[in-house]
PyMOL Python script that loads the backbone (N, CA, C, O; Angstrom):
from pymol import cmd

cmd.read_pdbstr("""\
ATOM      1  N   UNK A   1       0.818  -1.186   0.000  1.00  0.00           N
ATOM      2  CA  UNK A   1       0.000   0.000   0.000  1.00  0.00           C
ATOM      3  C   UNK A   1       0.872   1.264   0.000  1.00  0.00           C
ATOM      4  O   UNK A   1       0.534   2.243  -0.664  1.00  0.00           O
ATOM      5  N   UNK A   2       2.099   1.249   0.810  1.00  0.00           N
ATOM      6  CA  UNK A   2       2.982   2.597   0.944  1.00  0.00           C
ATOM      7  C   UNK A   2       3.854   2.768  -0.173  1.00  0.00           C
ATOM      8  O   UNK A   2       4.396   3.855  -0.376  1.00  0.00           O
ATOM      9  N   UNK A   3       4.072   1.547  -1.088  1.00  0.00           N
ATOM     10  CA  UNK A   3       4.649   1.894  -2.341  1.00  0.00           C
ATOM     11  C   UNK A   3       3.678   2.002  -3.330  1.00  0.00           C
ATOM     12  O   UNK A   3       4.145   2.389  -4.401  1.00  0.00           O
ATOM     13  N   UNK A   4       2.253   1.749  -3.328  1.00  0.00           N
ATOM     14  CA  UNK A   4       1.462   2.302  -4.511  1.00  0.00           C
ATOM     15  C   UNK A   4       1.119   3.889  -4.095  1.00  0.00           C
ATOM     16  O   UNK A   4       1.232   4.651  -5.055  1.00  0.00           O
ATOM     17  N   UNK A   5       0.765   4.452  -2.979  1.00  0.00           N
ATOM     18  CA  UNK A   5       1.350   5.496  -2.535  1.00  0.00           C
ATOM     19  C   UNK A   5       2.019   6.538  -3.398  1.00  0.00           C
ATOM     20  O   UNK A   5       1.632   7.426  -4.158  1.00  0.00           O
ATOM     21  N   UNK A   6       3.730   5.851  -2.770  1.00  0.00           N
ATOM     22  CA  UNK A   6       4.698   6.318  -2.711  1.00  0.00           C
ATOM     23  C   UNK A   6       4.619   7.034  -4.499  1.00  0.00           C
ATOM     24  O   UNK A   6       4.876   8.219  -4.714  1.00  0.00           O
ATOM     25  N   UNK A   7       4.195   5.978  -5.688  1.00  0.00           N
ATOM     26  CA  UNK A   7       4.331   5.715  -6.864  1.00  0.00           C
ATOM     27  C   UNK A   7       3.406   7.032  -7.610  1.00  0.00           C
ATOM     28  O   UNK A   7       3.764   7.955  -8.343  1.00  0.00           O
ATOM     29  N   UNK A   8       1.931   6.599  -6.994  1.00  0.00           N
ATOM     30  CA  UNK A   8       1.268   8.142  -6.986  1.00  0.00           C
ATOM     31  C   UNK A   8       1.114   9.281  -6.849  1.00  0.00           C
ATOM     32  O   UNK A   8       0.360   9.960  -7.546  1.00  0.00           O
ATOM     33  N   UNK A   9       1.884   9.740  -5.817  1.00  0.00           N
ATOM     34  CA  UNK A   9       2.815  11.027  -5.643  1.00  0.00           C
ATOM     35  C   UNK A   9       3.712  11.186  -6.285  1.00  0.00           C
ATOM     36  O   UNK A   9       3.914  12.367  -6.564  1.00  0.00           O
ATOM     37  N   UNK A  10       4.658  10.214  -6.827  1.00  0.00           N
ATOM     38  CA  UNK A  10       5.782  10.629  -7.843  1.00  0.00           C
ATOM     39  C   UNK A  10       5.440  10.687  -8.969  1.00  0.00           C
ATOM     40  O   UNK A  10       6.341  11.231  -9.608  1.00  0.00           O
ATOM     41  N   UNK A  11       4.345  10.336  -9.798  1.00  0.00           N
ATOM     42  CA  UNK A  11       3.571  10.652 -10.743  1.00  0.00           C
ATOM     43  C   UNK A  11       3.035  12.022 -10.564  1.00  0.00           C
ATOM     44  O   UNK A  11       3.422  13.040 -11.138  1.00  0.00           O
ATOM     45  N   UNK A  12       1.997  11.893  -9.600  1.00  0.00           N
ATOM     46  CA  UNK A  12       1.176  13.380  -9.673  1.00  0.00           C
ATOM     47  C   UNK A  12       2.183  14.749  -9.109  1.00  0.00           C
ATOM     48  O   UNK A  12       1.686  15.873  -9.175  1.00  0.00           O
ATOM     49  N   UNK A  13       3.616  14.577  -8.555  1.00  0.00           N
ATOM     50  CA  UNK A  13       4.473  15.838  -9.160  1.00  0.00           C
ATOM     51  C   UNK A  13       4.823  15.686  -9.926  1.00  0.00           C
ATOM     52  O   UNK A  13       4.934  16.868 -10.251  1.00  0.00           O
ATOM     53  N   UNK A  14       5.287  15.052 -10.910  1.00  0.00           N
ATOM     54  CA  UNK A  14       5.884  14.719 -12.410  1.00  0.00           C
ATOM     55  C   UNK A  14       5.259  15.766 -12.846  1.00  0.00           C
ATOM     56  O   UNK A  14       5.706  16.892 -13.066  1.00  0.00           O
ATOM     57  N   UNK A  15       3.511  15.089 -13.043  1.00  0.00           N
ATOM     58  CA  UNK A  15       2.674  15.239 -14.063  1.00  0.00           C
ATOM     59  C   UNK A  15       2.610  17.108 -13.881  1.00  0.00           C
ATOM     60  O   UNK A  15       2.692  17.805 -14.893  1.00  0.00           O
ATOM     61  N   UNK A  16       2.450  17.774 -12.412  1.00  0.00           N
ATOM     62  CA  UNK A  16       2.400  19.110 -12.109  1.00  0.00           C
ATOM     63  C   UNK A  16       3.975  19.704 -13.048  1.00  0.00           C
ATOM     64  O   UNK A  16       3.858  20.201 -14.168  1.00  0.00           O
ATOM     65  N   UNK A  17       4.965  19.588 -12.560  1.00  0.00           N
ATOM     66  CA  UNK A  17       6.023  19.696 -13.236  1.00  0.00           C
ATOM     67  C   UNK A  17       6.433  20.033 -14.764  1.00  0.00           C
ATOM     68  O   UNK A  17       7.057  20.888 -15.393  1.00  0.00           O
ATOM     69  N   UNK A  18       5.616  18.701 -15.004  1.00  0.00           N
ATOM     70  CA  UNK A  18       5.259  18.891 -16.887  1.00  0.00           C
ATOM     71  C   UNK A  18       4.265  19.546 -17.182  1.00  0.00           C
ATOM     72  O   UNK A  18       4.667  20.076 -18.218  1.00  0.00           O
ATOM     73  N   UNK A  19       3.264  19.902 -17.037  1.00  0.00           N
ATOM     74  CA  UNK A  19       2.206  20.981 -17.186  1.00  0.00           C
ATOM     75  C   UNK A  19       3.073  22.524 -16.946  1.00  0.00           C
ATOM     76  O   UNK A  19       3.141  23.299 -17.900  1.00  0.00           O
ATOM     77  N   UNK A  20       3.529  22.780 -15.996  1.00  0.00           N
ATOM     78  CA  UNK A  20       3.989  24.228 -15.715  1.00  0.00           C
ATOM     79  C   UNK A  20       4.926  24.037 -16.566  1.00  0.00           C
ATOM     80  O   UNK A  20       4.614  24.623 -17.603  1.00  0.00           O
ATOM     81  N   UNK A  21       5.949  23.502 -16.669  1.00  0.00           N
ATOM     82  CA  UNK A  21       6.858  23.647 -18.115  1.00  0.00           C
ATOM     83  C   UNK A  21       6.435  23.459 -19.161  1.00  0.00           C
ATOM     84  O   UNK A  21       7.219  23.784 -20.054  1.00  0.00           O
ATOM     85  N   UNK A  22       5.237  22.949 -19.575  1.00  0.00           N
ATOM     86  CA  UNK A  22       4.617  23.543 -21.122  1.00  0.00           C
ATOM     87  C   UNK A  22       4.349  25.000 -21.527  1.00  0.00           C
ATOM     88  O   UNK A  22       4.644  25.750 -22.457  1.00  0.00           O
ATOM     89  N   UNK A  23       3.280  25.062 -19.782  1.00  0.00           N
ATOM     90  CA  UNK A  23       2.429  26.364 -19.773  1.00  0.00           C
ATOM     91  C   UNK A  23       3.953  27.485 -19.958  1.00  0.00           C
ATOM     92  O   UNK A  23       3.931  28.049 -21.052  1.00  0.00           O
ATOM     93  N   UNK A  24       5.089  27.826 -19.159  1.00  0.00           N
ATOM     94  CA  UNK A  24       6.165  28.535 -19.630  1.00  0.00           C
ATOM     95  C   UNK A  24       6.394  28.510 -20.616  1.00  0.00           C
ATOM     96  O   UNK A  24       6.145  29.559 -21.210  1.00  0.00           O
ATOM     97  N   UNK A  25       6.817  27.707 -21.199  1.00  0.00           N
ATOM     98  CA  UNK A  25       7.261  27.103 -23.171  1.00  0.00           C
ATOM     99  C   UNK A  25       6.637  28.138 -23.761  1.00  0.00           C
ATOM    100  O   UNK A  25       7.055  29.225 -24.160  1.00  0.00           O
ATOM    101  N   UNK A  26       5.257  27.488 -23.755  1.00  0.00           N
ATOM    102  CA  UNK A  26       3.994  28.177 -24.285  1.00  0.00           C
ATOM    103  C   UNK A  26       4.235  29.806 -23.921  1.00  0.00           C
ATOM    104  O   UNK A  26       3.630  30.471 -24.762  1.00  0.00           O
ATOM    105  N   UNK A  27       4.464  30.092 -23.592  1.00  0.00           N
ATOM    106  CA  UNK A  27       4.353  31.703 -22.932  1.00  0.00           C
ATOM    107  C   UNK A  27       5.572  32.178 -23.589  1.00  0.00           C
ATOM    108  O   UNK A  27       5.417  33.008 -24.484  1.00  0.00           O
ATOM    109  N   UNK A  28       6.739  31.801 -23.306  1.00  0.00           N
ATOM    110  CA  UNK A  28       7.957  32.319 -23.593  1.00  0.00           C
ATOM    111  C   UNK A  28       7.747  32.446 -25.259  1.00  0.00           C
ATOM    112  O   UNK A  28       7.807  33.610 -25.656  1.00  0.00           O
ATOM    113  N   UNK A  29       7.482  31.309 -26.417  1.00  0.00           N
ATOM    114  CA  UNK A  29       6.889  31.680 -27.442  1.00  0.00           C
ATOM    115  C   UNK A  29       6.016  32.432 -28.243  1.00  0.00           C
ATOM    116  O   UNK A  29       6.059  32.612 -29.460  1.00  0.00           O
ATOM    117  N   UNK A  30       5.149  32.885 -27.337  1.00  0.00           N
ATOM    118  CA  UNK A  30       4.505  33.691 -27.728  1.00  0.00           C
ATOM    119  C   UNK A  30       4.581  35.194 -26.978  1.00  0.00           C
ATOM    120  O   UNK A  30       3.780  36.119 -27.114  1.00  0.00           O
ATOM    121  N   UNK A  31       5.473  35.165 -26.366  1.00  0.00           N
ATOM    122  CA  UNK A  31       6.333  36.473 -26.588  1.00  0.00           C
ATOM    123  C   UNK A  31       6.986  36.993 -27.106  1.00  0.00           C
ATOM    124  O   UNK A  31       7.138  38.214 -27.127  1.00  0.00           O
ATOM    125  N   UNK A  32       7.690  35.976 -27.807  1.00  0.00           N
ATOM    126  CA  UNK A  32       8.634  35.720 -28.964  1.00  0.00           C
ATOM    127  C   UNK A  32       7.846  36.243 -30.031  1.00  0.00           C
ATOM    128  O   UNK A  32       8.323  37.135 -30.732  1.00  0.00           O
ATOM    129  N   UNK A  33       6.574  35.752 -30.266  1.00  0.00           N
ATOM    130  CA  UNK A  33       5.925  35.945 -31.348  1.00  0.00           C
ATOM    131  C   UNK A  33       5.650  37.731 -31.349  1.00  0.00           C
ATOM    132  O   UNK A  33       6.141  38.438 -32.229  1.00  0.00           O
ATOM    133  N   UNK A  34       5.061  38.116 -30.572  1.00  0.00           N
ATOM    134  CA  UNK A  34       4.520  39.363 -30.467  1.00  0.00           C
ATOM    135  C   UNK A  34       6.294  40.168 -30.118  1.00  0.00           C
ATOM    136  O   UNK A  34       6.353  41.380 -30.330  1.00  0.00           O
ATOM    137  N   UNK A  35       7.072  39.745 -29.819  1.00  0.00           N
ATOM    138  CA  UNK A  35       8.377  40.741 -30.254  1.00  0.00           C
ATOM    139  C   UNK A  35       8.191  40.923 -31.492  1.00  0.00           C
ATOM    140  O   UNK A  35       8.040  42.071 -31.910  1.00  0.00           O
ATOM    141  N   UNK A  36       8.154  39.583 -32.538  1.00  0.00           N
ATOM    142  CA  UNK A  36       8.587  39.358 -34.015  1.00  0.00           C
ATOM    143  C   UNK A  36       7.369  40.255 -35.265  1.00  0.00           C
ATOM    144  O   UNK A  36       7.585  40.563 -36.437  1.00  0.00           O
ATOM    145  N   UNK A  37       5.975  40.488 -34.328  1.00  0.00           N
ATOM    146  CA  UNK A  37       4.954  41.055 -35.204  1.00  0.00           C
ATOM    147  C   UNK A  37       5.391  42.740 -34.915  1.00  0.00           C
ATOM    148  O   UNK A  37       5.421  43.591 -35.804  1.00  0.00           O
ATOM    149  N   UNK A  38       5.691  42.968 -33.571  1.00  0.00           N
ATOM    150  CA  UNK A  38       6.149  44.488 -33.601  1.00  0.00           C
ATOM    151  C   UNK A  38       7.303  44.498 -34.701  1.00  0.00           C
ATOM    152  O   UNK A  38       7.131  45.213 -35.688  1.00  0.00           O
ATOM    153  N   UNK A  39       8.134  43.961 -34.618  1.00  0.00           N
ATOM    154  CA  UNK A  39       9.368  44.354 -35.260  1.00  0.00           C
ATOM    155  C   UNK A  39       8.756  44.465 -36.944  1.00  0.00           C
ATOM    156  O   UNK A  39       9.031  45.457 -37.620  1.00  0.00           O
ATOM    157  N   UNK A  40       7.954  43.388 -37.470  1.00  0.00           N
ATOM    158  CA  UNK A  40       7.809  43.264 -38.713  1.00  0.00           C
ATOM    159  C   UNK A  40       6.990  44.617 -38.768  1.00  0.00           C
ATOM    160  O   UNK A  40       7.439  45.261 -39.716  1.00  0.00           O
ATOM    161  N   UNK A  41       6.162  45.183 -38.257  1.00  0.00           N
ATOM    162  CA  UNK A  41       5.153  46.360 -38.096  1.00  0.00           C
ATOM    163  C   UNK A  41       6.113  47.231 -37.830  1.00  0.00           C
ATOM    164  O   UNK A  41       5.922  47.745 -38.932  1.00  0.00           O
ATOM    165  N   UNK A  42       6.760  47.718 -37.497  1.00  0.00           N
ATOM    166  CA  UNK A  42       7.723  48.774 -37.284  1.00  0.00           C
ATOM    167  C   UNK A  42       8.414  48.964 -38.416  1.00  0.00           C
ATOM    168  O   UNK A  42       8.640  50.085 -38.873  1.00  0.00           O
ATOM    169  N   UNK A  43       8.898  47.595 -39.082  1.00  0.00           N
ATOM    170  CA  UNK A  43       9.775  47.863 -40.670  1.00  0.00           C
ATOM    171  C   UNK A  43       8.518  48.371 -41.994  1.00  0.00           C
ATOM    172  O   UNK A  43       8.710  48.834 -43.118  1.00  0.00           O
ATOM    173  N   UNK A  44       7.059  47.994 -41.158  1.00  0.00           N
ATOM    174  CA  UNK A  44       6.834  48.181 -42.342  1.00  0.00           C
ATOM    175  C   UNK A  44       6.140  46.495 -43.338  1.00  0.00           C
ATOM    176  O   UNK A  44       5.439  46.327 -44.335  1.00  0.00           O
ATOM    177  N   UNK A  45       6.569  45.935 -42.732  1.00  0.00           N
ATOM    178  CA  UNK A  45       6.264  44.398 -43.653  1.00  0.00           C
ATOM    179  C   UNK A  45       4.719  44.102 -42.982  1.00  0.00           C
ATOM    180  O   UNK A  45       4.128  43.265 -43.666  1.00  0.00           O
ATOM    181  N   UNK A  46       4.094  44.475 -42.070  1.00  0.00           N
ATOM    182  CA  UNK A  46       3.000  44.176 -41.675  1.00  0.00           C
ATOM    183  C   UNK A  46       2.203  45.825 -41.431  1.00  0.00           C
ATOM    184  O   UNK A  46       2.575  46.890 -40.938  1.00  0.00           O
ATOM    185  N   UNK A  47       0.880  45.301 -42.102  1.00  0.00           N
ATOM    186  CA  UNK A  47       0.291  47.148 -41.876  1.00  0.00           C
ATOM    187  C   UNK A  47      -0.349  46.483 -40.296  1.00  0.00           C
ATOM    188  O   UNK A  47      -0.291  45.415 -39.687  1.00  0.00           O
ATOM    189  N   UNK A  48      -0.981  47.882 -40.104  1.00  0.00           N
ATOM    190  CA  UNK A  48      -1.152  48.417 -38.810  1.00  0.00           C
ATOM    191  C   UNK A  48      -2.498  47.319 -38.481  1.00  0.00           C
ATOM    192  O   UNK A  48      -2.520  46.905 -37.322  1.00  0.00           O
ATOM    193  N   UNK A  49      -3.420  46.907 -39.247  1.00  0.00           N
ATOM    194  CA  UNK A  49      -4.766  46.419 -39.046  1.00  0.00           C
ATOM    195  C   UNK A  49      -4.295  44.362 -38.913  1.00  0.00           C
ATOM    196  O   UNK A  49      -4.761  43.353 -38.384  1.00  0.00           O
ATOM    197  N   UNK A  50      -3.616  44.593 -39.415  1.00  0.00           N
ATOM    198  CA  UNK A  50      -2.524  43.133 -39.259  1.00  0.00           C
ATOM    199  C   UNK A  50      -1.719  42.511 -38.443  1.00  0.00           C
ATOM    200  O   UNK A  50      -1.483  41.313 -38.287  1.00  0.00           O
ATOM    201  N   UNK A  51      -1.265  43.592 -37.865  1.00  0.00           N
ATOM    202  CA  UNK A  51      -0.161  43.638 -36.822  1.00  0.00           C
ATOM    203  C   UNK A  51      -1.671  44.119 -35.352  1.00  0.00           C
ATOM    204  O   UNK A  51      -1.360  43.438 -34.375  1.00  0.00           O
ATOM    205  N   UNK A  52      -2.581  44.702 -35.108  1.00  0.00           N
ATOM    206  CA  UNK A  52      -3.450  44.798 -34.267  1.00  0.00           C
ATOM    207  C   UNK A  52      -4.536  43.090 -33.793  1.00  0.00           C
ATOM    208  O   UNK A  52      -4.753  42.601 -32.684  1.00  0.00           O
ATOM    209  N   UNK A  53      -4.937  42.668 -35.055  1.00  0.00           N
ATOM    210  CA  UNK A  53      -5.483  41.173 -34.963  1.00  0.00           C
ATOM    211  C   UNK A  53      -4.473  40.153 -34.617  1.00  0.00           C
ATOM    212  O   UNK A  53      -4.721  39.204 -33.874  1.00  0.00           O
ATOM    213  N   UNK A  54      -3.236  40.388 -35.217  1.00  0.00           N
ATOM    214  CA  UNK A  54      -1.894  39.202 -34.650  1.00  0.00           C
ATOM    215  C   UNK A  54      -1.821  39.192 -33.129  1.00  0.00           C
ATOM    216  O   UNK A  54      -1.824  38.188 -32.417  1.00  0.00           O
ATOM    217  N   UNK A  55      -1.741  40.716 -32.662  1.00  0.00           N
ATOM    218  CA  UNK A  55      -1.229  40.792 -31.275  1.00  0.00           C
ATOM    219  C   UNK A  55      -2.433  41.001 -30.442  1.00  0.00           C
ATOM    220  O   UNK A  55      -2.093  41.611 -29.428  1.00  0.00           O
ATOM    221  N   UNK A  56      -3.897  40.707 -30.453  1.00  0.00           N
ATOM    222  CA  UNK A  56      -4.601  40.531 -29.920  1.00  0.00           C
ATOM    223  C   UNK A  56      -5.242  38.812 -29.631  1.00  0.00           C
ATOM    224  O   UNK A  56      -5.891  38.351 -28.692  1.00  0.00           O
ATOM    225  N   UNK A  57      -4.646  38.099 -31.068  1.00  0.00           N
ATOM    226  CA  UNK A  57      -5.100  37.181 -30.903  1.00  0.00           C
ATOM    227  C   UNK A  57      -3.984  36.369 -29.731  1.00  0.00           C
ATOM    228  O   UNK A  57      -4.266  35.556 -28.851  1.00  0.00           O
ATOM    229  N   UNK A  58      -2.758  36.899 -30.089  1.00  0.00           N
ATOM    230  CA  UNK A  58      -1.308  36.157 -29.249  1.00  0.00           C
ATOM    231  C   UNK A  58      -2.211  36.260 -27.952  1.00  0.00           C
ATOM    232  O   UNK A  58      -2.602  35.320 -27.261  1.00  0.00           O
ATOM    233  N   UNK A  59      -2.527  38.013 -27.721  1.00  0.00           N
ATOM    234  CA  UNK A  59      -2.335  38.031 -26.014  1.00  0.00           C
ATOM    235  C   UNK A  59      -3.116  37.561 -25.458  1.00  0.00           C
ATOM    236  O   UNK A  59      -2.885  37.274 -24.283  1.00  0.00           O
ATOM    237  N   UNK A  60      -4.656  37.203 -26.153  1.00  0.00           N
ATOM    238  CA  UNK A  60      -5.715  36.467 -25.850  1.00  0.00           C
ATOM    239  C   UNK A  60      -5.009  34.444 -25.543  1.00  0.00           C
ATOM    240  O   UNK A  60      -5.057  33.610 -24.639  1.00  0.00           O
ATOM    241  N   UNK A  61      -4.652  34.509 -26.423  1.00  0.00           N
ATOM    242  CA  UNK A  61      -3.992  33.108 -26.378  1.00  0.00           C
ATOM    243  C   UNK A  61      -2.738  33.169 -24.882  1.00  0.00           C
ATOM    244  O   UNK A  61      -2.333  32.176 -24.277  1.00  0.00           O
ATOM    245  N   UNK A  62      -2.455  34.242 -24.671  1.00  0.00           N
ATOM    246  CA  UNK A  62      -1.183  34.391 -23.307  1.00  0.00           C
ATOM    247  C   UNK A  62      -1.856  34.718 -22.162  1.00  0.00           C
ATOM    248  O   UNK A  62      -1.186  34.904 -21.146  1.00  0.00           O
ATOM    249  N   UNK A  63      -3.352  34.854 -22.113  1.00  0.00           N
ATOM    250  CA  UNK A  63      -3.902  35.443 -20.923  1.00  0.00           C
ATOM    251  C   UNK A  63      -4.584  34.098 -20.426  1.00  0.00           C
ATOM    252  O   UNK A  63      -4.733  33.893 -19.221  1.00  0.00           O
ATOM    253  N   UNK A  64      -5.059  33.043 -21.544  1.00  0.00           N
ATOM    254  CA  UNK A  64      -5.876  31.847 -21.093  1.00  0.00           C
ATOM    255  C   UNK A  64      -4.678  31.425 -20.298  1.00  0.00           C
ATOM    256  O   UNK A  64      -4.997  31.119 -19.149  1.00  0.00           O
ATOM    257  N   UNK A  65      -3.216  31.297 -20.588  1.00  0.00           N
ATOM    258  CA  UNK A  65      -2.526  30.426 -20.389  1.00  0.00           C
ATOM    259  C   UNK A  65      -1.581  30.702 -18.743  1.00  0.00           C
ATOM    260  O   UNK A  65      -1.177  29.915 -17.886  1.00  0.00           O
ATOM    261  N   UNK A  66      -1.531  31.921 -18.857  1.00  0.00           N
ATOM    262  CA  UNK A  66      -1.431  32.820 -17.324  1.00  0.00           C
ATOM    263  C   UNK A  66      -2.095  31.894 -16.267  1.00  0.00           C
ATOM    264  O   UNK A  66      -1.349  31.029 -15.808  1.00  0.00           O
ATOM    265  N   UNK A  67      -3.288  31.926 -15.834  1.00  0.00           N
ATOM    266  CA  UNK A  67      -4.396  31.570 -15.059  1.00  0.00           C
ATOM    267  C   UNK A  67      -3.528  30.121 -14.861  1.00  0.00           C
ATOM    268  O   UNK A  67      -2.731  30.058 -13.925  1.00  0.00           O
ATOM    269  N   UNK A  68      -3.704  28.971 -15.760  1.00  0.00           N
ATOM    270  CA  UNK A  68      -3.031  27.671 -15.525  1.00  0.00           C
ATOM    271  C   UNK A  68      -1.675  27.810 -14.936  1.00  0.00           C
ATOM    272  O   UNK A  68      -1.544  27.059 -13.970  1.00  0.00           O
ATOM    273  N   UNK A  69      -0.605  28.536 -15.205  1.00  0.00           N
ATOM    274  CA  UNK A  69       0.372  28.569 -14.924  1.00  0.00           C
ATOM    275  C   UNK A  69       0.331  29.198 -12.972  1.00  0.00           C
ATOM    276  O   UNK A  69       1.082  28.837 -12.065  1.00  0.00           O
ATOM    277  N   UNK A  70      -0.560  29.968 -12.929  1.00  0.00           N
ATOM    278  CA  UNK A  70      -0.326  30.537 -11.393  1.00  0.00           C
ATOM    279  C   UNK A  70      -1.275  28.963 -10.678  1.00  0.00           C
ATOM    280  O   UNK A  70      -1.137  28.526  -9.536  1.00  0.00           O
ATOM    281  N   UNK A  71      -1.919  28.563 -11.445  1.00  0.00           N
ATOM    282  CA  UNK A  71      -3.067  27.836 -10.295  1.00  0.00           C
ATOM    283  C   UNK A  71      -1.883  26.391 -10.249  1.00  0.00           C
ATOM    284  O   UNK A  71      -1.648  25.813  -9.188  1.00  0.00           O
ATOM    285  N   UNK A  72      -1.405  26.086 -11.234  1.00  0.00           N
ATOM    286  CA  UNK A  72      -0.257  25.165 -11.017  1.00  0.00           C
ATOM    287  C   UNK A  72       0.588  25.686  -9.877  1.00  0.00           C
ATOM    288  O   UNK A  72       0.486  25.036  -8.837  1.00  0.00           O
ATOM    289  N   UNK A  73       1.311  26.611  -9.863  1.00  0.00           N
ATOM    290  CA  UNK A  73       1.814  27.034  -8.630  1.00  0.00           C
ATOM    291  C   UNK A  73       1.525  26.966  -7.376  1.00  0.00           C
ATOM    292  O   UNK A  73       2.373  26.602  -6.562  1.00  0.00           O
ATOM    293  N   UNK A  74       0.283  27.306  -7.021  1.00  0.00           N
ATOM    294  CA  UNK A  74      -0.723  27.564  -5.904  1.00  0.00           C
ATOM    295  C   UNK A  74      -0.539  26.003  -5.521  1.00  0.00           C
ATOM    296  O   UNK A  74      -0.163  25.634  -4.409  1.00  0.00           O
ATOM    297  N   UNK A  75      -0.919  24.958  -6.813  1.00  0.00           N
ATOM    298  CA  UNK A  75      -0.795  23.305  -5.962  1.00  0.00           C
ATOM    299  C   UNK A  75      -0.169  23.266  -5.633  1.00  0.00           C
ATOM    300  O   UNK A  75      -0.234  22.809  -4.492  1.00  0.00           O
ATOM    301  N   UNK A  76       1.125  23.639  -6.109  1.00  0.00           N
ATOM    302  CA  UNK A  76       2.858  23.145  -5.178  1.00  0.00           C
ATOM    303  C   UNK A  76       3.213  23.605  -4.465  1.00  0.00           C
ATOM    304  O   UNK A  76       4.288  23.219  -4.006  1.00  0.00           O
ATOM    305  N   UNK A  77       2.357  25.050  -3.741  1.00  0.00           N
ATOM    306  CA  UNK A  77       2.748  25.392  -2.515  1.00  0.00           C
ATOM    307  C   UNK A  77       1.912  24.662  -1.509  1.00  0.00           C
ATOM    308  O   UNK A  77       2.341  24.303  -0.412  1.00  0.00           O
ATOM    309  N   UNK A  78       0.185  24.379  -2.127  1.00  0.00           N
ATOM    310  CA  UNK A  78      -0.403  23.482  -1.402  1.00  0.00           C
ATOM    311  C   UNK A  78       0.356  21.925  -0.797  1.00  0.00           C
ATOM    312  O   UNK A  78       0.248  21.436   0.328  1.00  0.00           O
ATOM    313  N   UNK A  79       1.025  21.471  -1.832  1.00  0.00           N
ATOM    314  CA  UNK A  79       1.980  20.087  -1.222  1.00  0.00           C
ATOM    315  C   UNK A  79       3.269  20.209  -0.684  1.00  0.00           C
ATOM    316  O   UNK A  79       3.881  19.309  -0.109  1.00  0.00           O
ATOM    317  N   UNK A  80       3.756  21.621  -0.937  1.00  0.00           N
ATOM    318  CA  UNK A  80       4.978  21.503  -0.134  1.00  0.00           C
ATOM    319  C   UNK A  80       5.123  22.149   1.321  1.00  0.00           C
ATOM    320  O   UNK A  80       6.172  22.020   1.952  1.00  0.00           O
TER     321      UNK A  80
END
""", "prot")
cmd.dss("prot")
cmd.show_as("cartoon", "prot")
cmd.util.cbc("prot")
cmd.orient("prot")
């Protein structure tokens, strides 16, 4: 019983672990992205109505992903 336990807890931090390092991934890329649409909009290669739908849709896509990333946190202070 204390090693099926033991086995389940080392799974269910794994599994926390790998979720918050997606949710970062995920984030750090699409910051990346919205550096790369300013820059193209600043030269000029993207007009203004192009570069407004790109970086609304990114930050919409970076705000769902926020929320998961803190409530992941919140568990691992809950278990530690």
């Amino acid at each position: 019983m204390k090693k099926l336990f033991f086995i389940l807890c080392v799974w269910f931090f794994s599994t926390l672990i790998l979720f918050a390092d997606d949710n970062s991934d995920e984030l750090n890329k699409i910051s990346k992205q919205l550096d790369s649409i300013k820059t193209l909009y600043e030269n000029g290669i993207l007009e203004k109505k192009e570069y407004e739908n790109s970086k609304t849709k990114l930050l919409k896509r970076k705000a769902s992903l926020q929320p998961k990333t803190a409530s992941t946190k919140k568990k691992k202070n809950l278990l530690i």
